[in-house]
C-alpha positions in Angstrom: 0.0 0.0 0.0 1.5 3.3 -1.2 1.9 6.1 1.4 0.6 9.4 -0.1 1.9 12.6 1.6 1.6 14.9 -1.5 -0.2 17.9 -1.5 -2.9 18.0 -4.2 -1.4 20.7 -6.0 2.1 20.7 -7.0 4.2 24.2 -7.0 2.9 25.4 -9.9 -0.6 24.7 -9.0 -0.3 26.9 -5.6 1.6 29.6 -7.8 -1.5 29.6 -10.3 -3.7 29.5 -7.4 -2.4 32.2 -5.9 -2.0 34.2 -9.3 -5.8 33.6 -9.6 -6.3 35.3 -5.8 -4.0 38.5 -6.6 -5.9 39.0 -9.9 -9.4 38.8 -8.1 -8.3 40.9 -5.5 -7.5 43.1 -8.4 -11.0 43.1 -10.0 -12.4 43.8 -6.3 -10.3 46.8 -5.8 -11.5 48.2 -10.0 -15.0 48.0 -8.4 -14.6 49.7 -5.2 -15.7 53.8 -5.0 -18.4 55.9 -6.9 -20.3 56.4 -3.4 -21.5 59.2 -2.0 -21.4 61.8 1.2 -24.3 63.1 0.7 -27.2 60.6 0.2 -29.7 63.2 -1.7 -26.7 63.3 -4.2 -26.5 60.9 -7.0 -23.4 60.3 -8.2 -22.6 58.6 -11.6 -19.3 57.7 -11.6 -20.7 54.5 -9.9 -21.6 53.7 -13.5 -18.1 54.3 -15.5 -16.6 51.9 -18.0 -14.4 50.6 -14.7 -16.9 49.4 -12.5 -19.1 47.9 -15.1 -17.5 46.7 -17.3 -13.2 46.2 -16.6 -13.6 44.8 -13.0 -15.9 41.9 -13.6 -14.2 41.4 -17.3 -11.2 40.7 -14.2 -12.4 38.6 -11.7 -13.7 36.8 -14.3 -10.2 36.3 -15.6 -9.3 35.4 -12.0 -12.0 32.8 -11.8 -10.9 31.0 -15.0 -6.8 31.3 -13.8 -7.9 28.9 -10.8 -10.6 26.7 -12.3 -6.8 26.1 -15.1 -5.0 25.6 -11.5 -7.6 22.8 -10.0 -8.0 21.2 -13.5 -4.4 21.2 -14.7 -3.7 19.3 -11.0 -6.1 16.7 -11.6 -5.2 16.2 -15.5 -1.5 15.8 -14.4 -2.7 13.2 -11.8 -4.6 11.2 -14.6 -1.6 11.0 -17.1 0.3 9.9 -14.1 2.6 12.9 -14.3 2.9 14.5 -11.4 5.6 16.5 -10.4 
């Protein structure tokens, strides 16, 4: 019986994983602002090309780096490959 101390993902897994976090984080940070003081103000930079449009488009981009991290773990553990 074979003794399996290995993480699930390799180093380049966690480095994609955590490439995937910093590039959320990133998208998060697009979206935050556009508020107000005053609440009988409406402001309208809440609805700029940034928050609408460039921030999702990057934790979208975030989303899809770790579902590549999770899924290029478990192809590598199918082909037997792992490193």
């Amino acid at each position: 019986m074979e003794k399996k101390d290995k993480m699930a993902l390799g180093p380049k897994g966690l480095k994609l994983m955590l490439a995937g976090l910093i590039v959320m984080i990133a998208g998060y940070i697009l979206m935050m602002g556009g508020g107000s003081k005053d609440p009988q103000v409406f402001n309208y930079a809440m609805f700029d090309f940034r928050r609408l449009v460039a921030a999702p488009v990057v934790i979208l981009a975030g989303i899809v780096i770790e579902v590549i991290a999770i899924v290029g773990a478990v192809r590598d553990k199918k082909d037997g490959q792992e490193k």
